[in-house]
C-alpha positions as a Markdown table, in Angstrom:
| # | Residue | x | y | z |
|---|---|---|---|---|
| 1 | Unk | 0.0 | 0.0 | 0.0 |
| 2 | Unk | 1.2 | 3.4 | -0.7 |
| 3 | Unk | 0.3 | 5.6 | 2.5 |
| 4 | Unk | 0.1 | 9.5 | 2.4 |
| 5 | Unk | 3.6 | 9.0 | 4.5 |
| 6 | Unk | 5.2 | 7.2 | 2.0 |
| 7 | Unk | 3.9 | 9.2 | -1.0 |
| 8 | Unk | 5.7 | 12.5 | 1.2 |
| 9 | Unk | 8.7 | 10.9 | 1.9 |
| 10 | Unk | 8.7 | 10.0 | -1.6 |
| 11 | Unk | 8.0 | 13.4 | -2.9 |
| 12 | Unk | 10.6 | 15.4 | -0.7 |
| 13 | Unk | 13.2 | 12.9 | -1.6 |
| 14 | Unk | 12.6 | 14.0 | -5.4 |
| 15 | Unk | 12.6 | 17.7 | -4.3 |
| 16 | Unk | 8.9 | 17.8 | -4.8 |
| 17 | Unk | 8.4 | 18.0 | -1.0 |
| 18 | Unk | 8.9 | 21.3 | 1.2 |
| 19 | Unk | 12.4 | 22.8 | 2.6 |
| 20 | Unk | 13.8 | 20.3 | 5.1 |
| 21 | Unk | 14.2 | 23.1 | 7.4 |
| 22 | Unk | 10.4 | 24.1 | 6.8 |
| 23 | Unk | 8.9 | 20.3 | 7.9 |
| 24 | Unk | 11.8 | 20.4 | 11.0 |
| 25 | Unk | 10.3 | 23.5 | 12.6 |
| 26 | Unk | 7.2 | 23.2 | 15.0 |
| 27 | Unk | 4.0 | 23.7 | 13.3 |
| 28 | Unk | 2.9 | 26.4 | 16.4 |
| 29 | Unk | 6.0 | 28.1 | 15.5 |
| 30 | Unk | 5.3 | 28.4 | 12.3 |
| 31 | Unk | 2.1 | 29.9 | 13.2 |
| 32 | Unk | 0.0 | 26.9 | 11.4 |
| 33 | Unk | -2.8 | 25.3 | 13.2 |
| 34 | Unk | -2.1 | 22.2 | 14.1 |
| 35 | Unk | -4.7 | 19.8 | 12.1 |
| 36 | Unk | -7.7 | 17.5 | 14.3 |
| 37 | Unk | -10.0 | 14.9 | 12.7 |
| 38 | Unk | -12.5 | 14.3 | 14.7 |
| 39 | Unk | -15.1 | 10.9 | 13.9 |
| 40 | Unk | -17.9 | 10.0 | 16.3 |
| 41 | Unk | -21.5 | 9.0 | 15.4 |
| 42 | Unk | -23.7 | 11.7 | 15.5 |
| 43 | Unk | -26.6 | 10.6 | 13.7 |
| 44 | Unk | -28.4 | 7.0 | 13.9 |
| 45 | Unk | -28.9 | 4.7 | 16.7 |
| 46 | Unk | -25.8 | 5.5 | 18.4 |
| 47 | Unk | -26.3 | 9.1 | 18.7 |
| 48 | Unk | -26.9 | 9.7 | 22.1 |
| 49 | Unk | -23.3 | 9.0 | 22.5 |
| 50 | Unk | -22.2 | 12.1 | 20.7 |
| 51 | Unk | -24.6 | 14.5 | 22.2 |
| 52 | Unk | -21.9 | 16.9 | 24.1 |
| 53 | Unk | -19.7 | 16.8 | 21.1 |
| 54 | Unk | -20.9 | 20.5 | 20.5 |
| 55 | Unk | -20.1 | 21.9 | 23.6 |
| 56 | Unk | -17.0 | 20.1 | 24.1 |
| 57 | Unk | -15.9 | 21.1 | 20.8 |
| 58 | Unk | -16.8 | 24.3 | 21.8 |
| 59 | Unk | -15.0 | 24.4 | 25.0 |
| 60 | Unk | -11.7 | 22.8 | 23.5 |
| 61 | Unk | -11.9 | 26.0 | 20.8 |
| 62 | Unk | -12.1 | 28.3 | 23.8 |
| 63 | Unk | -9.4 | 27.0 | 26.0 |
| 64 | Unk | -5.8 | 28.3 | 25.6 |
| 65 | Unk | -4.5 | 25.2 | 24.1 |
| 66 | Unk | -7.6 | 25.0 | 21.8 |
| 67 | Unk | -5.9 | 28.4 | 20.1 |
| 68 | Unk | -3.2 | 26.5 | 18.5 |
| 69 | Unk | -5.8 | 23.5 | 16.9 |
| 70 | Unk | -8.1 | 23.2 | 13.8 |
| 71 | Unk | -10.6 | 20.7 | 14.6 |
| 72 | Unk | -12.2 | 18.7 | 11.4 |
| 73 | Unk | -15.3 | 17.0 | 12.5 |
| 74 | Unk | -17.3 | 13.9 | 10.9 |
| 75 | Unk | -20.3 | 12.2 | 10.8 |
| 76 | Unk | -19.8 | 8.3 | 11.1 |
| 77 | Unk | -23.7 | 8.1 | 10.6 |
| 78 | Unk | -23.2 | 5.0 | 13.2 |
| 79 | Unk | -22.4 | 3.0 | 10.0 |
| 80 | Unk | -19.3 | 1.7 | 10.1 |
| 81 | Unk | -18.3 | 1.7 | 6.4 |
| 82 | Unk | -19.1 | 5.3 | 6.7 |
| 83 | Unk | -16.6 | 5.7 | 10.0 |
| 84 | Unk | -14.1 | 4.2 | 7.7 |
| 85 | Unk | -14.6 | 6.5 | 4.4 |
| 86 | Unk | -14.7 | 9.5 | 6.5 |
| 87 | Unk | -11.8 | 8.7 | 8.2 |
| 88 | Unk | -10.0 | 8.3 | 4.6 |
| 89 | Unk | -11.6 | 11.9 | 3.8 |
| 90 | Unk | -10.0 | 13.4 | 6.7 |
| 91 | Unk | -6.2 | 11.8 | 6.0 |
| 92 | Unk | -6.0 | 12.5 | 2.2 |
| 93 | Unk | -8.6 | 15.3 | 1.5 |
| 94 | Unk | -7.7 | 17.3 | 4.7 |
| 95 | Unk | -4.3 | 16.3 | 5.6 |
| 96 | Unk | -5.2 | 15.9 | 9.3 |
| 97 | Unk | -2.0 | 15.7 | 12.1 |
| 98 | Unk | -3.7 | 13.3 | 14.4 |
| 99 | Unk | -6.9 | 11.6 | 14.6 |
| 100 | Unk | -9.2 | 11.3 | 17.4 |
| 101 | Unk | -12.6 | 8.9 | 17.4 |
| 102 | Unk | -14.9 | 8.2 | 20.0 |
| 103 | Unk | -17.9 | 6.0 | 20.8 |
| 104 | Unk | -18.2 | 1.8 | 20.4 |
| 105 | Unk | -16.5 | -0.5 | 18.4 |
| 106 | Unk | -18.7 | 0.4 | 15.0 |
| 107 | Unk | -16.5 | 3.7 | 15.2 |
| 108 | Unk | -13.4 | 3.4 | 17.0 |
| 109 | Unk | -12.2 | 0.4 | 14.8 |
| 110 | Unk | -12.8 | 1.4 | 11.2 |
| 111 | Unk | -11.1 | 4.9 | 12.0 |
| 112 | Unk | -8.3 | 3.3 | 13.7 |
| 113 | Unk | -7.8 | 0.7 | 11.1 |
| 114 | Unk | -7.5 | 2.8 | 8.3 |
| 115 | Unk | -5.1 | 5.3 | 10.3 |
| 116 | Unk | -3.0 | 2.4 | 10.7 |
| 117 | Unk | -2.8 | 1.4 | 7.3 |
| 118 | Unk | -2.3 | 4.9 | 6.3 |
| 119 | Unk | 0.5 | 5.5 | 9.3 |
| 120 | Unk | -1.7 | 8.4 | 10.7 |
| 121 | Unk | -1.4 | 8.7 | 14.6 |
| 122 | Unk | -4.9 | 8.3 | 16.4 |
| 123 | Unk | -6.1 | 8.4 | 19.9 |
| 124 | Unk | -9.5 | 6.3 | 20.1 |
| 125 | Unk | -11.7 | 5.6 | 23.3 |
| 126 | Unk | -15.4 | 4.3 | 24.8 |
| 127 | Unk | -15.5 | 1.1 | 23.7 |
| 128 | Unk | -13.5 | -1.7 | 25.6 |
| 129 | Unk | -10.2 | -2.5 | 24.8 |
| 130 | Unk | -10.9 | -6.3 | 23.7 |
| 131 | Unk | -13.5 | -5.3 | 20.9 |
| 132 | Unk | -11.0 | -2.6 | 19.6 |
| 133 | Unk | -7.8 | -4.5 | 19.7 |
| 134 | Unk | -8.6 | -8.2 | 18.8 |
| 135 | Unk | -11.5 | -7.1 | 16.4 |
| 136 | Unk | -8.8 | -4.9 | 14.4 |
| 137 | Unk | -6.8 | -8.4 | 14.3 |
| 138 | Unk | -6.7 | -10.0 | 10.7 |
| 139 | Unk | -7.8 | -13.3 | 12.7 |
| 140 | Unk | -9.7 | -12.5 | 15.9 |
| 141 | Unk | -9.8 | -16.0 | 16.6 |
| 142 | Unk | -6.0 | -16.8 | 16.5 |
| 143 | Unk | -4.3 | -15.2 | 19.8 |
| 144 | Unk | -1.0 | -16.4 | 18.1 |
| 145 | Unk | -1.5 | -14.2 | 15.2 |
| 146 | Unk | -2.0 | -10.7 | 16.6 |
| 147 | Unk | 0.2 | -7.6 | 16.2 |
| 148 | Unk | 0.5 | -4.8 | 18.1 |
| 149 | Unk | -0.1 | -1.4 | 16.1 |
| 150 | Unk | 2.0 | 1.2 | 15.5 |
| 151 | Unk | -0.5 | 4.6 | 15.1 |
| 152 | Unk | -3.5 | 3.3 | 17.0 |
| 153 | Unk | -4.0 | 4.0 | 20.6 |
| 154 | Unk | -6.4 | 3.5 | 22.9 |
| 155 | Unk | -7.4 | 4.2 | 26.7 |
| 156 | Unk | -10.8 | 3.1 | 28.3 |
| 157 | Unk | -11.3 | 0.0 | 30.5 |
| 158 | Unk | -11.9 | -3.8 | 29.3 |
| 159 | Unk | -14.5 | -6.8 | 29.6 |
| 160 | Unk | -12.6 | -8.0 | 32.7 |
| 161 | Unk | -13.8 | -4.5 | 34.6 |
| 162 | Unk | -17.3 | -4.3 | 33.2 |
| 163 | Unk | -17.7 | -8.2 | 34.8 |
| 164 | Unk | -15.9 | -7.3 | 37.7 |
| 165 | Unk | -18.3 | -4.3 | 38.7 |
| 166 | Unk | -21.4 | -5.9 | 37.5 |
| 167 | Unk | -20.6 | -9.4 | 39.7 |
| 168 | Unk | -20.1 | -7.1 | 42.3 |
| 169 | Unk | -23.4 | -5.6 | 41.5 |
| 170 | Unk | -25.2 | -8.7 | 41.5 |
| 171 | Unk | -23.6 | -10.2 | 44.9 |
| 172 | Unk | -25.3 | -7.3 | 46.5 |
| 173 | Unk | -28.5 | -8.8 | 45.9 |
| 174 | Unk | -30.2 | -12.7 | 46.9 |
| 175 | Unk | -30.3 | -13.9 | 43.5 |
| 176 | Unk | -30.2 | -17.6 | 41.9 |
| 177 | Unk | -27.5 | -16.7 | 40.0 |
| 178 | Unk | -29.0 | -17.6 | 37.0 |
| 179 | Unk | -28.4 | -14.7 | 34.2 |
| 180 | Unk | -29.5 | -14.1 | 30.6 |
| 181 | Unk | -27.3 | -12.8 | 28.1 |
| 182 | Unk | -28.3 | -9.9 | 25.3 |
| 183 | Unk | -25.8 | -10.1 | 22.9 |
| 184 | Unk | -26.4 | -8.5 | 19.8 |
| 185 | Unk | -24.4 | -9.6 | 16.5 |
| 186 | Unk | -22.0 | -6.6 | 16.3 |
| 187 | Unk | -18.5 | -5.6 | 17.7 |
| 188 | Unk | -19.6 | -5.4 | 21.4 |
| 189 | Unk | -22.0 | -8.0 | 21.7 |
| 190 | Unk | -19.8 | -10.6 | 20.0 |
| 191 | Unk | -16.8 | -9.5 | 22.2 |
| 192 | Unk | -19.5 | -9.8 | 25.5 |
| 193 | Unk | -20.2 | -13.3 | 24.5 |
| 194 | Unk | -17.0 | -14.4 | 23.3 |
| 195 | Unk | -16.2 | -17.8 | 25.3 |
| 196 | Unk | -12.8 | -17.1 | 25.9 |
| 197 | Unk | -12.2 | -13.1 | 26.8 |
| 198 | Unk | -15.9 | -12.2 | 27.6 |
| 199 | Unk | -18.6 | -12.9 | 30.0 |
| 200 | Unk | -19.2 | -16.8 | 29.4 |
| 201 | Unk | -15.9 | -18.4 | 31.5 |
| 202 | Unk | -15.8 | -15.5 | 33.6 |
| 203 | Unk | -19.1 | -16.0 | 35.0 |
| 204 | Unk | -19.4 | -20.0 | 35.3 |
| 205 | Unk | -15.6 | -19.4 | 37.3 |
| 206 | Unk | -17.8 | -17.3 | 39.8 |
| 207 | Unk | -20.8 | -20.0 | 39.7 |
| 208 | Unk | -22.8 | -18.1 | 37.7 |
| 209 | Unk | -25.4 | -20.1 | 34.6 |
| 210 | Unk | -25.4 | -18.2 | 31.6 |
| 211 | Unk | -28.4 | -18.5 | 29.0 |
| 212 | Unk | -27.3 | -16.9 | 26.0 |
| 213 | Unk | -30.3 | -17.4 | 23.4 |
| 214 | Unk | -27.0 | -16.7 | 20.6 |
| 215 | Unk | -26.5 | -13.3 | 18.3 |
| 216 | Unk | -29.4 | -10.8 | 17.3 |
| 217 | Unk | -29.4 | -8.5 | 14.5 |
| 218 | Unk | -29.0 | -5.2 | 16.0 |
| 219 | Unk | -32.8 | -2.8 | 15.5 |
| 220 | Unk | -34.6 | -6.1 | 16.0 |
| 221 | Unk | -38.5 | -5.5 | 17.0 |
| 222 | Unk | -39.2 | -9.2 | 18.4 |
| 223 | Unk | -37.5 | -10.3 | 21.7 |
| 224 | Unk | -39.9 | -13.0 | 22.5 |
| 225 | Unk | -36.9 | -15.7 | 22.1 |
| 226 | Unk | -34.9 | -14.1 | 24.3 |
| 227 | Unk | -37.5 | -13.6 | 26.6 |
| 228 | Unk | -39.2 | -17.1 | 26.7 |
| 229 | Unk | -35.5 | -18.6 | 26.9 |
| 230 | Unk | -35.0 | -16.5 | 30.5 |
| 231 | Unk | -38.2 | -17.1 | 31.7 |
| 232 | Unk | -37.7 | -21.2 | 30.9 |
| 233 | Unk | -34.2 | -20.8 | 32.8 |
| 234 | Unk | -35.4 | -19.2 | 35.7 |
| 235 | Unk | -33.0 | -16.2 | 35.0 |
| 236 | Unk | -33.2 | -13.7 | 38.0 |
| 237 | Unk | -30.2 | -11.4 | 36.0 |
| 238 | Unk | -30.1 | -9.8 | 33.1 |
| 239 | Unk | -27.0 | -8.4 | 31.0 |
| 240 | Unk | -25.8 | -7.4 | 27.7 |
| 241 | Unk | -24.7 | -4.6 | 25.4 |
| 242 | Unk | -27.8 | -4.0 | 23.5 |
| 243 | Unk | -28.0 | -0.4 | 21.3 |
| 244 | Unk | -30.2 | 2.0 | 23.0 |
| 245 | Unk | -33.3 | 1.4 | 21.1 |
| 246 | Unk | -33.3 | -2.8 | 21.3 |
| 247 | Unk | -33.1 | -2.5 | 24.5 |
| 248 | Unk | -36.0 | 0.0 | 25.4 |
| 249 | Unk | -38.2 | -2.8 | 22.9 |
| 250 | Unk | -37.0 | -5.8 | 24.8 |
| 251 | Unk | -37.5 | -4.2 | 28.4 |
| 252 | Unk | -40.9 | -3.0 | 27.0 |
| 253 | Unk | -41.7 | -6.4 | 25.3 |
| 254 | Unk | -40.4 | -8.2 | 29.1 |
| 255 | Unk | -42.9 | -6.2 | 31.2 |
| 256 | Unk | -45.6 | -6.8 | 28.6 |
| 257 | Unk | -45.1 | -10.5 | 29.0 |
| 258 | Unk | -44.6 | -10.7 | 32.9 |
| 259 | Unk | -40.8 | -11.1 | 33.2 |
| 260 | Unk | -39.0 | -8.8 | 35.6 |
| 261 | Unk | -35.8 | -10.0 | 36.7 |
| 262 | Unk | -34.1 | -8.7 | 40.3 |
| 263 | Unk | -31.7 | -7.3 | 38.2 |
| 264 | Unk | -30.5 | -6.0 | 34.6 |
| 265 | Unk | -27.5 | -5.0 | 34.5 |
| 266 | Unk | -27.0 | -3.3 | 30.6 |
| 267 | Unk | -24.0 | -1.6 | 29.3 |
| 268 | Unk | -24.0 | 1.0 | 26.1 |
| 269 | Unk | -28.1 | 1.3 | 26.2 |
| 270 | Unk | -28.7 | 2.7 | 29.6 |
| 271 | Unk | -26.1 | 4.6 | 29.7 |
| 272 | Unk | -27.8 | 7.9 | 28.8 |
| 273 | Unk | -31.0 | 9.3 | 31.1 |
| 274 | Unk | -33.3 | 10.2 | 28.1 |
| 275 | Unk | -32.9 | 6.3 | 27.3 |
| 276 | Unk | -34.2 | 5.6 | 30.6 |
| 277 | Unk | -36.9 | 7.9 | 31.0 |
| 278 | Unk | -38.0 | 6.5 | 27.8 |
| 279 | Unk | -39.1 | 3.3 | 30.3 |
| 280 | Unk | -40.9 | 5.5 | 32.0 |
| 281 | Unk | -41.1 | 3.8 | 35.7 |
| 282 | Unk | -40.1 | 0.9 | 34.3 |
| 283 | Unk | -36.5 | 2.0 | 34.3 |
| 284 | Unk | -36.2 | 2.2 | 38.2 |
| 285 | Unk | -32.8 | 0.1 | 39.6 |
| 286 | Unk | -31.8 | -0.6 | 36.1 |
| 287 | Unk | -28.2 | -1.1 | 36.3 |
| 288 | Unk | -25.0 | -0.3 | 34.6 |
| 289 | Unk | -21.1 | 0.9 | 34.1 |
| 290 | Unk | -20.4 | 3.7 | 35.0 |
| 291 | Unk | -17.2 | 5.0 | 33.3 |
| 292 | Unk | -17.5 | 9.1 | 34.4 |
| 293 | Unk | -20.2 | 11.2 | 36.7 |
| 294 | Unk | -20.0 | 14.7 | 38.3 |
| 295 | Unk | -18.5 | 13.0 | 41.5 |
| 296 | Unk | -15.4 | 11.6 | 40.0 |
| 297 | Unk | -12.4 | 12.7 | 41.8 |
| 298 | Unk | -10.5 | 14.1 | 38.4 |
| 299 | Unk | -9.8 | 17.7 | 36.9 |
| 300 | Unk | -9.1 | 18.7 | 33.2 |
| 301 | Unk | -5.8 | 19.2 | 32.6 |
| 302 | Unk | -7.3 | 21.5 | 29.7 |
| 303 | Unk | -8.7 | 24.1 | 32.0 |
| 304 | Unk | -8.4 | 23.0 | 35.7 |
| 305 | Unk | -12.1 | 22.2 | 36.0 |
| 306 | Unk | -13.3 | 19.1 | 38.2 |
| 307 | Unk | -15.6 | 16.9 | 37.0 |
| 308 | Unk | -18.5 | 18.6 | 38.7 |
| 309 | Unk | -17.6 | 21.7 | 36.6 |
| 310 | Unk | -17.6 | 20.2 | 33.4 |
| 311 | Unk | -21.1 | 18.3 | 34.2 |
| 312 | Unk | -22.6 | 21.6 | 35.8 |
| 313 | Unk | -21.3 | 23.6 | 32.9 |
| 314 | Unk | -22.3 | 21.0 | 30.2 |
| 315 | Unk | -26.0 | 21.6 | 32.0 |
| 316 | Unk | -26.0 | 25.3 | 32.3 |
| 317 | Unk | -25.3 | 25.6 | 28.9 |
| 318 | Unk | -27.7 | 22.4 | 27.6 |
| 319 | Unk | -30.2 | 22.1 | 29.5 |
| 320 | Unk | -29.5 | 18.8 | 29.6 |
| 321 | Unk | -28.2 | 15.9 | 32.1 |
| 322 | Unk | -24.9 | 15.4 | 31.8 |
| 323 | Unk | -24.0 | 12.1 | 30.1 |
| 324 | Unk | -21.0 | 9.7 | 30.5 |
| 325 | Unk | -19.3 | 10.6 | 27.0 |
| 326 | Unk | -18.6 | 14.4 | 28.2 |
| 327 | Unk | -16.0 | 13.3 | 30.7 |
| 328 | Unk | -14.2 | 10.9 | 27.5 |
| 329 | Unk | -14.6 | 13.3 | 24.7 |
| 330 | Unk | -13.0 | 16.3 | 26.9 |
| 331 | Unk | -10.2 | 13.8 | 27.8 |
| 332 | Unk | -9.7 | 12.9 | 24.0 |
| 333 | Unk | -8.8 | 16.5 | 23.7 |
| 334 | Unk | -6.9 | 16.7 | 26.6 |
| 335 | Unk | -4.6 | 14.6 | 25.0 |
| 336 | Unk | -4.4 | 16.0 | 21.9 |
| 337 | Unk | -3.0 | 18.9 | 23.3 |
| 338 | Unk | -1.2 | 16.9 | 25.5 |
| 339 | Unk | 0.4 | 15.3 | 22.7 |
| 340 | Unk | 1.1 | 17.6 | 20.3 |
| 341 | Unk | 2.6 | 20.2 | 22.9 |
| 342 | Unk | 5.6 | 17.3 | 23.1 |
| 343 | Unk | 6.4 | 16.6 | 19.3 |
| 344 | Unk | 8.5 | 19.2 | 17.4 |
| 345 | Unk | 6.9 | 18.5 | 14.2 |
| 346 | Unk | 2.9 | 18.2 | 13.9 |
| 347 | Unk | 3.3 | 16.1 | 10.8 |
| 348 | Unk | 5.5 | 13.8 | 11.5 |
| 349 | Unk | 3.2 | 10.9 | 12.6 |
| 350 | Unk | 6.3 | 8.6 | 13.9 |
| 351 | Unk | 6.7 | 11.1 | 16.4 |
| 352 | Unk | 3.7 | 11.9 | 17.2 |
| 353 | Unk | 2.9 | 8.1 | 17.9 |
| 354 | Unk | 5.8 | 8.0 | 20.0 |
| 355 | Unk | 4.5 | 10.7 | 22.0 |
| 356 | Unk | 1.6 | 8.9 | 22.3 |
| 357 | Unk | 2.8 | 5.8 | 23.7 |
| 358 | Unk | 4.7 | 8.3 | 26.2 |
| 359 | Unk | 1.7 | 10.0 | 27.6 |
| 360 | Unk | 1.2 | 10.3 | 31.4 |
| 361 | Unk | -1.9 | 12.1 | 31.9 |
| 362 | Unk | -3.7 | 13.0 | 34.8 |
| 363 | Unk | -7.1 | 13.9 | 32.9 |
| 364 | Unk | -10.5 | 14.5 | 33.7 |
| 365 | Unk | -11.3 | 10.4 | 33.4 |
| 366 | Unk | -8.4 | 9.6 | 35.2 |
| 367 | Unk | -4.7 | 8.6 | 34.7 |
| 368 | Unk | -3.9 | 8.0 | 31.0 |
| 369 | Unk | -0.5 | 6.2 | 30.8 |
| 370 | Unk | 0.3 | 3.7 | 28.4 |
| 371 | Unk | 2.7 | 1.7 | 30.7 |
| 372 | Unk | 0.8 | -1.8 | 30.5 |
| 373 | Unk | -0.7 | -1.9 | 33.9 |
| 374 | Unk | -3.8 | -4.2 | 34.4 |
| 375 | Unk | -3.3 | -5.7 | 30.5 |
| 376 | Unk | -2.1 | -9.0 | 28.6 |
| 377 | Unk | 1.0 | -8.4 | 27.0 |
| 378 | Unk | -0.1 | -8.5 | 24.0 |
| 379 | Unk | -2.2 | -5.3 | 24.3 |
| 380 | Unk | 0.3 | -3.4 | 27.1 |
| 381 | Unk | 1.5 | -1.0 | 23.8 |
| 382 | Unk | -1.7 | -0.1 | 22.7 |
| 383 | Unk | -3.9 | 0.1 | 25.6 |
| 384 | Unk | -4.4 | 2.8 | 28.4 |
| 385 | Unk | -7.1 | 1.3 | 31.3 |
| 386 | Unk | -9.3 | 3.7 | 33.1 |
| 387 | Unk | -11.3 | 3.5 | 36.2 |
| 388 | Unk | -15.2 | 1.7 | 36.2 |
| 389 | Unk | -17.9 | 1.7 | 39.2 |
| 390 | Unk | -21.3 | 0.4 | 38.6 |
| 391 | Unk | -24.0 | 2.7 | 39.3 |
| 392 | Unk | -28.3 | 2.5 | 39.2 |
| 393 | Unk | -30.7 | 4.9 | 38.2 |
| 394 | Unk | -33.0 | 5.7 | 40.7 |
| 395 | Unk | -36.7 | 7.2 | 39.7 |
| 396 | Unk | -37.1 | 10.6 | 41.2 |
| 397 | Unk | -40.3 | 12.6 | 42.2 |
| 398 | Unk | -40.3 | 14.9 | 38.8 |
| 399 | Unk | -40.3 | 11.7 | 36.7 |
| 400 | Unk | -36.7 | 12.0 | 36.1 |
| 401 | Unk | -33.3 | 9.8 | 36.8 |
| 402 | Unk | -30.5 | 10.2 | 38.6 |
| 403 | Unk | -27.8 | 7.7 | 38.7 |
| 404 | Unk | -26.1 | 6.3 | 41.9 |
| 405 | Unk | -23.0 | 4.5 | 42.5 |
| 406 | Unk | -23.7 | 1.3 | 44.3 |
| 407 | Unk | -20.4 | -0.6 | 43.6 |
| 408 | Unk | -16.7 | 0.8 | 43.3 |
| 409 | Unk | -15.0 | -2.0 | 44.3 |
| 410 | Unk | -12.6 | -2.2 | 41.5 |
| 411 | Unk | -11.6 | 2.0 | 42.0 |
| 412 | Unk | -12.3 | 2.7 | 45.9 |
| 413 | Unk | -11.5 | 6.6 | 44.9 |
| 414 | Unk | -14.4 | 6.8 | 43.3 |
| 415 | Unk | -17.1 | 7.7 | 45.8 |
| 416 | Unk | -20.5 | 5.5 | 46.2 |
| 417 | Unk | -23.5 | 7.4 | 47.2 |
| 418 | Unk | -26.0 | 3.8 | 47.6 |
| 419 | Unk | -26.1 | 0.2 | 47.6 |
| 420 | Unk | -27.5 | -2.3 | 45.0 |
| 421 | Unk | -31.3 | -2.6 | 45.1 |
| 422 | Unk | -33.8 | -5.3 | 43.2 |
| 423 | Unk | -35.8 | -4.3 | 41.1 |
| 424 | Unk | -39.5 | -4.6 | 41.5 |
C-alpha cells in the first residue's frame, strides 16, 4: 500500500516535497494550526453518544490550548463503512496531524484501522479494549497471530472491569445466580459473549449459569426468544450490550409479558438518562457501568475544571443531564493537546505516535499512561485502562433519573452514594 507518508517521503526525496528546514520546525511556530479529525456517530442509533460533542468542541476552541488546533469534525452516521470513508476523507482530503474517534467499536475500529494502514497517529476511546484490539486483528480467533499497532492507541477499561463491577453488582443482591445474556451480533455483543475473553468463562468461574439465546441482528423489534428462553431458565439477572433502542423494545416487550428479573444489568443502552426515562417507571434500579459522573475525583488538565464543573457547565449551557461521554470526549482533547505540545513536528506521525505511547496524563477520566498496567502483553502497547464503578438509576419525584454508585470495588477513589437494590 502506498500511504500518504510514504507518498511524502517520496516526494521530498525528489525535491517535490517542502524545505527540510520548513517540515523540521514546529508547526505552532510556524504559526499553522495544528490539524484534528474528529469521527464520532452523531446521527443514527448511536447518537446519544455524541450529544456533548458540540459543547465540548466548543469548549476545546475556547481554551488556551484549543488556540493553537483546527478541529475537522465527521459524521460516522453509526455506519461503520461510513466511519471508515470518512476517516479516509479526513487523512487525504484534509491532511489531518492526528486523529481522534470516540464511541463503540462500530466507530473506533474502522477509524483506527485505516489510520494504521495509512500511518496516521490516532487516539481512540469508549469502547473496551478487547472489541477494539482483537476485532482490528486479521484473525480475531488466533491469539498467536495478533500484532501490536503502530499509530493506533487506545485508553478506556476492558471486559474484565465491566464483569468485575457488575458481579459485584449482583452479589449485592439474593439472586439464583442464573443470568440471561443480550448479545447483539455486532462488535460489542460478540466480544461480551466471546467464550474465551468475555462474559461466558468468567461467570461459570464465579458459579454463575449463563443463557445466552445466541446473536441478534441489531434494530430487531421481536425479543420474545430471548424472553421465553430466561423465563424457561429461571434467570433472575439480566446483562448485555444492547443499542439503545433494542433494548428499550425488549424491556418494554419483558414487562408486557410478565418477566422482571431482580436485576438488569446493561451496558451501552442505559447509559444515557433520556434512554431511561423513555421506560418511563419501568427504568427504576436498572443497572449499569459507569465510566465518568460529576462525582469523580478528576480535573481537566485543559482548563483545571473538576468533573463537577464540566457536568454543571455542560448543564448550564444544555439544558440537559450530563452524560458519560462528556468526561471521555473532553479527555480525547486533553490529549491532543497533551500530545502535540511534546512533538517538534505536527506532521510527523512517527513522532507523534511515539509521544503517544509516552503520555502520562492526569485527565478528567483519570490517569492516561500507556505503561501496560492491568493488560495482557499483547495489548500493554496499545492500551491505556481507566477506572469503572457500577451505578443505578433511581426514579425521582419529577419523573426523572438520577444515577447512583452502588459498587466501586474495583476504583475505591471513586465515591458510592447507595447500595444495590432489586428491582420490583
Amino acid at each position: 500500500m502506498i500511504t500518504r507518508r510514504k507518498l511524502l517521503q517520496s516526494s521530498a526525496a525528489t525535491g517535490l516535497g517542502l524545505a527540510a528546514g520548513t517540515l523540521a520546525a514546529p508547526a505552532i511556530a510556524q504559526g499553522a494550526k495544528i490539524k484534528l479529525g474528529y469521527v464520532s456517530p452523531q446521527s443514527g442509533p448511536l447518537a446519544a453518544f455524541s450529544e456533548a460533542d458540540k459543547f465540548i468542541l466548543e469548549n476545546f476552541a475556547a481554551s488556551e490550548a484549543g488556540a493553537n488546533f483546527e478541529v475537522i469534525v465527521k459524521d460516522s452516521q453509526s455506519n461503520p463503512n461510513r466511519a471508515a470513508d470518512v476517516a479516509g476523507e479526513l487523512i487525504v482530503d484534509d491532511e489531518i496531524d492526528l486523529m481522534l474517534v470516540a464511541s463503540t467499536p462500530e466507530t473506533t475500529n474502522p477509524v483506527a484501522s485505516t489510520c494504521e494502514a495509512e500511518e496516521v497517529p490516532c487516539i481512540s476511546t469508549v469502547a473496551p479494549w478487547q472489541p477494539w484490539f482483537i476485532g482490528q486483528q486479521g484473525n480475531p480467533g488466533d491469539p498467536a497471530s495478533w500484532e501490536p499497532f503502530y499509530y493506533a492507541y487506545h485508553f478506556f477499561w476492558g471486559l474484565e472491569d465491566v464483569i468485575s463491577v457488575f458481579t459485584a453488582m449482583w452479589n449485592q443482591l439474593e439472586t439464583n445466580k442464573q443470568v440471561g445474556a443480550l448479545f447483539p451480533n455486532d462488535g460489542d455483543g460478540n466480544a461480551w459473549g466471546d467464550p474465551n475473553v468475555g462474559f461466558p468463562p468468567v461467570l461459570s468461574e464465579l458459579g454463575y449459569t449463563l443463557t445466552d439465546p445466541g446473536r441478534y441482528q441489531n434494530l430487531t423489534d421481536d425479543f420474545s426468544a430471548q424472553i421465553n428462553a430466561f423465563r424457561q431458565a429461571n434467570v433472575e439477572i439480566v446483562t448485555g450490550v444492547p443499542i439503545p433502542p433494542d433494548f428499550t423494545t425488549f424491556w418494554s416487550q419483558a414487562k408486557q409479558q410478565g418477566f422482571t428479573p431482580k436485576a438488569a444489568s446493561i451496558g451501552k443502552a442505559i447509559l444515557f438518562p433520556q434512554a431511561v426515562e423513555a421506560l418511563g417507571n419501568a427504568g427504576n434500579n436498572l443497572s449499569s457501568e459507569v465510566w465518568w459522573s460529576p462525582t469523580h475525583p478528576f480535573s481537566s488538565s485543559l482548563t483545571g475544571a473538576s468533573s463537577a464543573e464540566l457536568a454543571q457547565g455542560y448543564m448550564a449551557a444544555t439544558n440537559r443531564q450530563w452524560t458519560q461521554p462528556i468526561g471521555f470526549v473532553h479527555a480525547l482533547f486533553e490529549m491532543a493537546a497533551n500530545v502535540m505540545g511534546r512533538v517538534d513536528d505536527a506532521g510527523d506521525g512517527d513522532a507523534v505516535a511515539e509521544a503517544i505511547a509516552a503520555t502520562q496524563l492526569d485527565s478528567i477520566v483519570g490517569r492516561i499512561a500507556f505503561d501496560g498496567a492491568g493488560l495482557p502483553p499483547f495489548a500493554a502497547q496499545n492500551v491505556a485502562k481507566t477506572p469503572l464503578v457500577g451505578g443505578q438509576w433511581r426514579l425521582l419525584d419529577n419523573g426523572s433519573y438520577d444515577l447512583v454508585i452502588v459498587d466501586n470495588s474495583s476504583a475505591p477513589e471513586i465515591p458510592t452514594a447507595g447500595v444495590m437494590e432489586e428491582i420490583s
